[in-house]
PDB file of N, CA, C, O and CB in Angstrom:
ATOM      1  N   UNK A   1     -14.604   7.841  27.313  1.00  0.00           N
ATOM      2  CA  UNK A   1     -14.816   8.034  25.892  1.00  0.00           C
ATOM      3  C   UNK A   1     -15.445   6.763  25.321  1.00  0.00           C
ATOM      4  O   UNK A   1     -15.133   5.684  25.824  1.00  0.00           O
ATOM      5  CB  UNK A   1     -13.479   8.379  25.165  1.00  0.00           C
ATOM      6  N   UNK A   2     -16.365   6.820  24.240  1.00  0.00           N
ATOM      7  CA  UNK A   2     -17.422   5.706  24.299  1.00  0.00           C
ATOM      8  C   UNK A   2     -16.314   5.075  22.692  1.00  0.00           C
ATOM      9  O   UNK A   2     -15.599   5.694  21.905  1.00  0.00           O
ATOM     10  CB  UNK A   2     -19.685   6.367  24.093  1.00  0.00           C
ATOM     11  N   UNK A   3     -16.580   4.016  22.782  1.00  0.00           N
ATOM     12  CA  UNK A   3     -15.793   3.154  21.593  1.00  0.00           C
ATOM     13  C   UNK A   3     -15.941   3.648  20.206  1.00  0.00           C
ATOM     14  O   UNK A   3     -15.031   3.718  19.379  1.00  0.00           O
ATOM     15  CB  UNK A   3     -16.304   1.658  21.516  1.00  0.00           C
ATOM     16  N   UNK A   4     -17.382   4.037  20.005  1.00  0.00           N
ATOM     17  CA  UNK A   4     -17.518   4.922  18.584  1.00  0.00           C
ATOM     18  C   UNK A   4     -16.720   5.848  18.094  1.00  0.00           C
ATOM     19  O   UNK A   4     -16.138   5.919  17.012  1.00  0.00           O
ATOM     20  CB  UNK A   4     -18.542   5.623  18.526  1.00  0.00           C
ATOM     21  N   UNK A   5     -16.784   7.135  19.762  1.00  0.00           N
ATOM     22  CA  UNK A   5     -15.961   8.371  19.302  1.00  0.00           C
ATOM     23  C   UNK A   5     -14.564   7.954  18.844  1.00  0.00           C
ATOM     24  O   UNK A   5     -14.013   8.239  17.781  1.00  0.00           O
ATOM     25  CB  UNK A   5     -15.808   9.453  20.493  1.00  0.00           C
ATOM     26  N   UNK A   6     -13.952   6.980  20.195  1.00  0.00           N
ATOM     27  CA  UNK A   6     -12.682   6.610  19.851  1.00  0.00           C
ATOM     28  C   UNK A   6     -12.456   6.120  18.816  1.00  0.00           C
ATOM     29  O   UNK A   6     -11.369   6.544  18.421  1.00  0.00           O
ATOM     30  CB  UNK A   6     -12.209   5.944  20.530  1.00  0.00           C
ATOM     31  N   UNK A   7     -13.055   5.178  17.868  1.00  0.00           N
ATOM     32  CA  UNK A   7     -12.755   5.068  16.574  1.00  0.00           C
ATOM     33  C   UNK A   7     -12.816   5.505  15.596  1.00  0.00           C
ATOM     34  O   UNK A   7     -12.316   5.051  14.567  1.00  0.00           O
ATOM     35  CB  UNK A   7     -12.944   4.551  16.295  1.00  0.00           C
ATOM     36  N   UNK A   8     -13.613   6.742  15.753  1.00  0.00           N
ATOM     37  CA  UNK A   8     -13.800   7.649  14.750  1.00  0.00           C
ATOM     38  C   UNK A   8     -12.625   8.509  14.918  1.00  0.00           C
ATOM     39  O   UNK A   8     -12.114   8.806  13.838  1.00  0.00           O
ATOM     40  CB  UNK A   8     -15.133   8.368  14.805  1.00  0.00           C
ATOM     41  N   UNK A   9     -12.012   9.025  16.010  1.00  0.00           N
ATOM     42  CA  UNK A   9     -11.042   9.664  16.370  1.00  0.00           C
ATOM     43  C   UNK A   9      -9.740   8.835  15.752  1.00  0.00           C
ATOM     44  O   UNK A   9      -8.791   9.469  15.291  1.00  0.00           O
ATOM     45  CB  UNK A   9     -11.138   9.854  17.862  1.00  0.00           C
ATOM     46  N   UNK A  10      -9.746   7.681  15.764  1.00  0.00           N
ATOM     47  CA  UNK A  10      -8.148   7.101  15.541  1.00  0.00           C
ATOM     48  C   UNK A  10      -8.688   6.980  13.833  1.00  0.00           C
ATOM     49  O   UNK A  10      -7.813   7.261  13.014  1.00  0.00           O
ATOM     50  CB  UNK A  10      -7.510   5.176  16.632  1.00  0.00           C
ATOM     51  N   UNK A  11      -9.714   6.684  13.414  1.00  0.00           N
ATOM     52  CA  UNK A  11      -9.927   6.876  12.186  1.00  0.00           C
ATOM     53  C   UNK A  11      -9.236   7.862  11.345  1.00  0.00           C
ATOM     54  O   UNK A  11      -8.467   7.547  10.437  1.00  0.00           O
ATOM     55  CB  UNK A  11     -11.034   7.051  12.142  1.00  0.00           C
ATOM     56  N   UNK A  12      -9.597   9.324  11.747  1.00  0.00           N
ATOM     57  CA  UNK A  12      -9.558  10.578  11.558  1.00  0.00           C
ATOM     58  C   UNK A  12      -7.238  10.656  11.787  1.00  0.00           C
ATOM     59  O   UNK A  12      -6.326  11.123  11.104  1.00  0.00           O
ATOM     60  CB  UNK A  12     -10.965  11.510  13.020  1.00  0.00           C
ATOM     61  N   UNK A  13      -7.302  10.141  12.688  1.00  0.00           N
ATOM     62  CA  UNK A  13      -5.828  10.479  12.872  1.00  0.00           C
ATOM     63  C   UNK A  13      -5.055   9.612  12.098  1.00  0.00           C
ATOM     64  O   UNK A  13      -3.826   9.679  12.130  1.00  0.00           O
ATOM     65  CB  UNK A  13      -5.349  10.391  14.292  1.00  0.00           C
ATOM     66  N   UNK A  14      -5.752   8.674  11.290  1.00  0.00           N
ATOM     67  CA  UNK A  14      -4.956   7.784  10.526  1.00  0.00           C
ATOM     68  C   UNK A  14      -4.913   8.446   9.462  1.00  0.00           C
ATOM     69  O   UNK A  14      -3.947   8.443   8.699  1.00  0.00           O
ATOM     70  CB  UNK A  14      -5.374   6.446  10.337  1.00  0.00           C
ATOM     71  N   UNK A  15      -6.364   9.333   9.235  1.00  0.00           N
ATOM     72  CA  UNK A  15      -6.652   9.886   7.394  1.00  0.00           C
ATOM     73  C   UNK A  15      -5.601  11.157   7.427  1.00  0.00           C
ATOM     74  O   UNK A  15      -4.941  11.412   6.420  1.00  0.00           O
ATOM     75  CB  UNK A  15      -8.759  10.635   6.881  1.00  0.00           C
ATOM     76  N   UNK A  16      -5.488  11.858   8.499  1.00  0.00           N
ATOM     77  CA  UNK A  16      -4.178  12.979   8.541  1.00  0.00           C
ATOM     78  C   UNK A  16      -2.758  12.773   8.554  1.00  0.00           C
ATOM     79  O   UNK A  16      -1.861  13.552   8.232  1.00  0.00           O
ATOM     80  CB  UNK A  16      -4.215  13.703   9.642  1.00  0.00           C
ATOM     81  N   UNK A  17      -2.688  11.297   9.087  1.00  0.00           N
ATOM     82  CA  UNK A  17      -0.673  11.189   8.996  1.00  0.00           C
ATOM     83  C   UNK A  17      -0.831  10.885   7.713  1.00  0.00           C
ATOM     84  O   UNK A  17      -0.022  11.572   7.088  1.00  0.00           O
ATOM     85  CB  UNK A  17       0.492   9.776  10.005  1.00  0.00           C
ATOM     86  N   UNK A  18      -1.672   9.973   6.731  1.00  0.00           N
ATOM     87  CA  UNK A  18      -1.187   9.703   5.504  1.00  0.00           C
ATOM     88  C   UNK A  18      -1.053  11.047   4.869  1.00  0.00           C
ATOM     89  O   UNK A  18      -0.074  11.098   4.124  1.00  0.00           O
ATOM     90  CB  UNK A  18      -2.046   8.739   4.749  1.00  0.00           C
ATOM     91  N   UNK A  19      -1.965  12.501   4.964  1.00  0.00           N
ATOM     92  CA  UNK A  19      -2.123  13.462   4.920  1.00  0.00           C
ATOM     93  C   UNK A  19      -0.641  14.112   4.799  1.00  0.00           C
ATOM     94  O   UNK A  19      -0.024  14.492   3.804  1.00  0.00           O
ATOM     95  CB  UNK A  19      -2.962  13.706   5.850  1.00  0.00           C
ATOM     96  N   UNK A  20      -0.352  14.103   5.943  1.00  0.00           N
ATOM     97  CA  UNK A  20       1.109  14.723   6.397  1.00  0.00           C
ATOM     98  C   UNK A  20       2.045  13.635   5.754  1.00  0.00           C
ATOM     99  O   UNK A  20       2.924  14.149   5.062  1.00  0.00           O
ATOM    100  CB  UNK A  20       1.378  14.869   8.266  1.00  0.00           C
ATOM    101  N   UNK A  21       2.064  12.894   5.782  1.00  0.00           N
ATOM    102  CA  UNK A  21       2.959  11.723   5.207  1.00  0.00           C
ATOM    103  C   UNK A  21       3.294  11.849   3.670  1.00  0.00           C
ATOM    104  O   UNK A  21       4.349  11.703   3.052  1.00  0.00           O
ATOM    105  CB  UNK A  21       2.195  10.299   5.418  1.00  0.00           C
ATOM    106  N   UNK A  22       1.968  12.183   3.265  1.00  0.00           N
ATOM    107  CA  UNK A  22       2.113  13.048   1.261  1.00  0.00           C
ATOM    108  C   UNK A  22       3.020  14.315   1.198  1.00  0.00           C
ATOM    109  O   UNK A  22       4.028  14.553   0.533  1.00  0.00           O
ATOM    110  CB  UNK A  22       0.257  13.909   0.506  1.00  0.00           C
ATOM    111  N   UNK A  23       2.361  15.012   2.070  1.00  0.00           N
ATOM    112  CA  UNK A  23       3.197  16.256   2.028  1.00  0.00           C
ATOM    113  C   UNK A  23       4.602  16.546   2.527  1.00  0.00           C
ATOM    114  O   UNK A  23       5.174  17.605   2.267  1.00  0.00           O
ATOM    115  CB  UNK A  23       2.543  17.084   2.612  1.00  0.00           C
ATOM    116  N   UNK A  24       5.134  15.586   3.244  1.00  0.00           N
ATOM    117  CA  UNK A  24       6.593  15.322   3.782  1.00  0.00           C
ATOM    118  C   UNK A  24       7.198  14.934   2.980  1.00  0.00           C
ATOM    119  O   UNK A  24       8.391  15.228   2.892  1.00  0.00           O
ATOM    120  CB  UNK A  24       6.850  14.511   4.758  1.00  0.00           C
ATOM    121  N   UNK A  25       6.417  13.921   1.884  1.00  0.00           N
ATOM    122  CA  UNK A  25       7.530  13.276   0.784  1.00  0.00           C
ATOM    123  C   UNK A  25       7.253  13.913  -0.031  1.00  0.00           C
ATOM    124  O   UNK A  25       8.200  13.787  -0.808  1.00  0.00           O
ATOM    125  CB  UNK A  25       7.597  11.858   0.290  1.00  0.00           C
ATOM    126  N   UNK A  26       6.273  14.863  -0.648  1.00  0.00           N
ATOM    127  CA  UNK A  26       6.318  16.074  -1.841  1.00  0.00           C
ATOM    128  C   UNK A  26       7.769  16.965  -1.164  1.00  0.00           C
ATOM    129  O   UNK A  26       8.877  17.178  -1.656  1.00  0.00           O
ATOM    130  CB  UNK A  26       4.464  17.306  -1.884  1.00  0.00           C
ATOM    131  N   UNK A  27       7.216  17.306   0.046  1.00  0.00           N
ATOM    132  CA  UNK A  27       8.313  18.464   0.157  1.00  0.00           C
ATOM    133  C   UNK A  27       9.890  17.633   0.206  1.00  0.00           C
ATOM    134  O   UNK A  27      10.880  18.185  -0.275  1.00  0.00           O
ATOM    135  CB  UNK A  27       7.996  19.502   1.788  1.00  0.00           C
ATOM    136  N   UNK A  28       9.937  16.831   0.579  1.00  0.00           N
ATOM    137  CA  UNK A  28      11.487  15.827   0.272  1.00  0.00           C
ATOM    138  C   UNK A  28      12.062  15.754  -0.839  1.00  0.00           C
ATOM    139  O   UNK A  28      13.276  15.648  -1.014  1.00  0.00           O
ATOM    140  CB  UNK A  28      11.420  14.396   0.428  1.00  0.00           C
ATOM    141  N   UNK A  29      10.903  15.827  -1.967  1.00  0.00           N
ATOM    142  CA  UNK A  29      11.629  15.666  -3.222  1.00  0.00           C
ATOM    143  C   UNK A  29      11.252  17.230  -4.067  1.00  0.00           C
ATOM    144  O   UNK A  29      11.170  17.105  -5.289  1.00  0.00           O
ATOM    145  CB  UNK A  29      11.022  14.096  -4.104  1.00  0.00           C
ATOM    146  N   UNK A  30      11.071  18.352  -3.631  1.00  0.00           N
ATOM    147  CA  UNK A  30      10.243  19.231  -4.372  1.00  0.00           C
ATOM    148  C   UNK A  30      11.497  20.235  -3.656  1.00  0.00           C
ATOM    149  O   UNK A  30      12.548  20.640  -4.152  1.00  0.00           O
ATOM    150  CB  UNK A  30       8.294  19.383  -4.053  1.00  0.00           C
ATOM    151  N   UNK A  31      10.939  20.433  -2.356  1.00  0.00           N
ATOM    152  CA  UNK A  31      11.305  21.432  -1.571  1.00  0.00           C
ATOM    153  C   UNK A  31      12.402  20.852  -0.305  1.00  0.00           C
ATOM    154  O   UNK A  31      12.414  21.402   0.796  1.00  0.00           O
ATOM    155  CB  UNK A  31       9.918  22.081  -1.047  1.00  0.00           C
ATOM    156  N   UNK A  32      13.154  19.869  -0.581  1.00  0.00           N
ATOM    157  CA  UNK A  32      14.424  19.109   0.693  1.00  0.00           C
ATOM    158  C   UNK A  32      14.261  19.493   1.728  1.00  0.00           C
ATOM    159  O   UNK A  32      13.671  19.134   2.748  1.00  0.00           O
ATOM    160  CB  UNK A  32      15.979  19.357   0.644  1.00  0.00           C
ATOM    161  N   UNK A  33      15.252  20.844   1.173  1.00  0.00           N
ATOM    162  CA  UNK A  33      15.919  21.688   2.396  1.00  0.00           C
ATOM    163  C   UNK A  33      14.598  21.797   3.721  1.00  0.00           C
ATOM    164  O   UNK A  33      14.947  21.590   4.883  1.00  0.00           O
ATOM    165  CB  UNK A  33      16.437  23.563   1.682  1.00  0.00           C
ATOM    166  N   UNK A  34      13.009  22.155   3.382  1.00  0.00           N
ATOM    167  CA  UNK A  34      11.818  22.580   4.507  1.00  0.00           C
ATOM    168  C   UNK A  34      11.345  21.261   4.702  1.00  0.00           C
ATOM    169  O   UNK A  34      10.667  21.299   5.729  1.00  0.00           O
ATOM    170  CB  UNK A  34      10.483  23.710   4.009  1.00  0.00           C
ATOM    171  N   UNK A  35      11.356  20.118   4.244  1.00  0.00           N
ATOM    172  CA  UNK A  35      10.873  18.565   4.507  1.00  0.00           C
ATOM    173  C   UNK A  35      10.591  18.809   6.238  1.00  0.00           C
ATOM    174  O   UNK A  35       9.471  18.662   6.727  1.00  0.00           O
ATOM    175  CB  UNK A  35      12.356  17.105   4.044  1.00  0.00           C
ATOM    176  N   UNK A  36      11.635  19.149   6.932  1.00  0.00           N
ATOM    177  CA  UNK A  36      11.374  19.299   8.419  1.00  0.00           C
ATOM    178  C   UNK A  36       9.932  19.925   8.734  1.00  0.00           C
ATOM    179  O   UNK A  36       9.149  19.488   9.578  1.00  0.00           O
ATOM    180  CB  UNK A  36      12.519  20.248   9.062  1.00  0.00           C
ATOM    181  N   UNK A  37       9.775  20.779   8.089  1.00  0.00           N
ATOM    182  CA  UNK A  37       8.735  21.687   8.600  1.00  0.00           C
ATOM    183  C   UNK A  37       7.540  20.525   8.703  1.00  0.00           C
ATOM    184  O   UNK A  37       7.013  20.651   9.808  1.00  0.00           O
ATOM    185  CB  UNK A  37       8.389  23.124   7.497  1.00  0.00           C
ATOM    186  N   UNK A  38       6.945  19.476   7.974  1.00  0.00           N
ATOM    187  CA  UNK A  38       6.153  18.761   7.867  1.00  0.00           C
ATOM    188  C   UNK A  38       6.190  17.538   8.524  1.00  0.00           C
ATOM    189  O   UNK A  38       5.148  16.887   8.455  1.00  0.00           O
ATOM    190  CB  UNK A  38       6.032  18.716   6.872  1.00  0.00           C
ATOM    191  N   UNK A  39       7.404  16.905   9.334  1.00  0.00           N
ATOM    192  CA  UNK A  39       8.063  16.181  10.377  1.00  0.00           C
ATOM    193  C   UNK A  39       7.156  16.020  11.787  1.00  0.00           C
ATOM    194  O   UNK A  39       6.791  14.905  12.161  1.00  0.00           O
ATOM    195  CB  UNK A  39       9.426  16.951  10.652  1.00  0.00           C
ATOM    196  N   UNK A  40       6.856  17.144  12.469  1.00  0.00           N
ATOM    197  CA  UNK A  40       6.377  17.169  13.625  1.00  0.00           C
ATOM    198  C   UNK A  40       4.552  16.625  13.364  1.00  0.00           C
ATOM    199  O   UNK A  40       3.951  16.034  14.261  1.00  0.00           O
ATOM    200  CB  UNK A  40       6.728  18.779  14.246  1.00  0.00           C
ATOM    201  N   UNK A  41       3.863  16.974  11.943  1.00  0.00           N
ATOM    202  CA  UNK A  41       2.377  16.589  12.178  1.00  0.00           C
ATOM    203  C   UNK A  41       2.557  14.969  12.150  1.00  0.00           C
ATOM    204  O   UNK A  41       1.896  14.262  12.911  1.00  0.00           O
ATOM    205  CB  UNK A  41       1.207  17.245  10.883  1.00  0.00           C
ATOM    206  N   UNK A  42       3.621  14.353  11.098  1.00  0.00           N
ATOM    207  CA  UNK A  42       3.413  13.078  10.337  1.00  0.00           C
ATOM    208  C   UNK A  42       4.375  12.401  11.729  1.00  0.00           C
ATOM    209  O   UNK A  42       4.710  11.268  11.383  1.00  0.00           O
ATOM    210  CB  UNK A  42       4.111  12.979   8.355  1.00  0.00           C
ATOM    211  N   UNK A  43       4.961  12.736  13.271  1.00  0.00           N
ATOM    212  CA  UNK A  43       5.246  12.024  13.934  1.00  0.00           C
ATOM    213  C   UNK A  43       4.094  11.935  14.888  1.00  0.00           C
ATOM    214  O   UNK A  43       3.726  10.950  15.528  1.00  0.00           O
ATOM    215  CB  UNK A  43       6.393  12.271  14.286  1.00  0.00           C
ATOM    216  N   UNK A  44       3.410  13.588  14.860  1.00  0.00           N
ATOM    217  CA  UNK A  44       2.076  13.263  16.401  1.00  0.00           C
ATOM    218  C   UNK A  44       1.063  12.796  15.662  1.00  0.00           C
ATOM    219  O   UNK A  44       0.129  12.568  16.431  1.00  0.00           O
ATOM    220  CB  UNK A  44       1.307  14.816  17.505  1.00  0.00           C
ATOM    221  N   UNK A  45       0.799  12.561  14.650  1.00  0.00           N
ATOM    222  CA  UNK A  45      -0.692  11.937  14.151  1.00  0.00           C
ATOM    223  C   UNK A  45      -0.520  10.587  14.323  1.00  0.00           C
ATOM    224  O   UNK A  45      -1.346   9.934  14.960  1.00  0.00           O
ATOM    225  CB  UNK A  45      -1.177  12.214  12.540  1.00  0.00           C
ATOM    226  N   UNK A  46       1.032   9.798  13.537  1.00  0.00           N
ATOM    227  CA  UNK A  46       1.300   8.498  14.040  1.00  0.00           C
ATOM    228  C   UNK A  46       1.127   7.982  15.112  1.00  0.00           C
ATOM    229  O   UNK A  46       0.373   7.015  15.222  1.00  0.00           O
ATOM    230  CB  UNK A  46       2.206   8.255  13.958  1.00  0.00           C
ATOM    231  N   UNK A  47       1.679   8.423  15.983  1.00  0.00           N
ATOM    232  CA  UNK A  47       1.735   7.971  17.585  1.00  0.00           C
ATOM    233  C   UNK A  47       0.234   8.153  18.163  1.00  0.00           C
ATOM    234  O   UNK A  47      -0.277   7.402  18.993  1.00  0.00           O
ATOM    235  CB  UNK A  47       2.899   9.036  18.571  1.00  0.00           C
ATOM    236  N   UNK A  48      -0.646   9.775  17.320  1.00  0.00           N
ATOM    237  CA  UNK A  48      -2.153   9.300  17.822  1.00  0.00           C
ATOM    238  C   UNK A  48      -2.749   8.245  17.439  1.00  0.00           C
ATOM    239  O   UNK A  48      -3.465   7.472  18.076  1.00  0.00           O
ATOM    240  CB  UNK A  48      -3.101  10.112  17.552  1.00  0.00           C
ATOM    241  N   UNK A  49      -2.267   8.238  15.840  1.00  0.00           N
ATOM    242  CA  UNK A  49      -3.393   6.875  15.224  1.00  0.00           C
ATOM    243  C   UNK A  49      -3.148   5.601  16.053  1.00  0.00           C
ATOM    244  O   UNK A  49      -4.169   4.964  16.310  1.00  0.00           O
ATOM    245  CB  UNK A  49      -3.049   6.333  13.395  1.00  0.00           C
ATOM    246  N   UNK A  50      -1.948   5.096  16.532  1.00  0.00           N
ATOM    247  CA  UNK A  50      -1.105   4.112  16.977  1.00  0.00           C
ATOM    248  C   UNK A  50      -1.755   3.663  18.312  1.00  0.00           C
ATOM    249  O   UNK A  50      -1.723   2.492  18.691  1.00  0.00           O
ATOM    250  CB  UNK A  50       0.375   4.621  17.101  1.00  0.00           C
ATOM    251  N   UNK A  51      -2.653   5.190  19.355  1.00  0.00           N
ATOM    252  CA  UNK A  51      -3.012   4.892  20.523  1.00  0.00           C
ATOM    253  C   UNK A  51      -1.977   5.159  21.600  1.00  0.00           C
ATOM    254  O   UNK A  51      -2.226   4.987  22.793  1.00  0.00           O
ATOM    255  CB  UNK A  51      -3.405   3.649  20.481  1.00  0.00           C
ATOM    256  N   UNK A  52      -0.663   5.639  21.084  1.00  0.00           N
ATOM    257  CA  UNK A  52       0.237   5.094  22.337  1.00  0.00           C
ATOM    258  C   UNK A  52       0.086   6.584  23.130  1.00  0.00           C
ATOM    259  O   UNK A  52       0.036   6.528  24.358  1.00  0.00           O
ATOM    260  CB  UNK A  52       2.170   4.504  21.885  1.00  0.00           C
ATOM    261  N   UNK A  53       0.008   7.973  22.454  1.00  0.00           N
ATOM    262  CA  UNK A  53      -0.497   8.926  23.573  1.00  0.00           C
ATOM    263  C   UNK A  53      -1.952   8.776  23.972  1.00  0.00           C
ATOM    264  O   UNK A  53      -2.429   9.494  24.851  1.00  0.00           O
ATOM    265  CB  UNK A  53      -0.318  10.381  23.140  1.00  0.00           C
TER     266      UNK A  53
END
């Protein structure tokens, strides 16, 4: 994978956890009880933006 794509890629996965990261704390304070439901994007986008998968 050439250095561009890859940074455009971890780019992109940074602009979606903050993404998921809005919508986890809307639904935390809006909707509690489903907060989970929005849990699983805002942990795999982290760990993509992060590089470690």
């Amino acid at each position: 994978m050439t250095t561009e794509a890859q940074n455009s890629s971890r780019a992109t996965d940074w602009i979606l956890f903050f993404i998921s990261l809005v919508i986890c704390v809307a639904m935390l304070i809006w909707l509690n009880e489903w907060f989970w439901v929005a849990l699983p994007f805002v942990l795999t986008y982290l760990v993509k933006a992060l590089d470690v998968m």
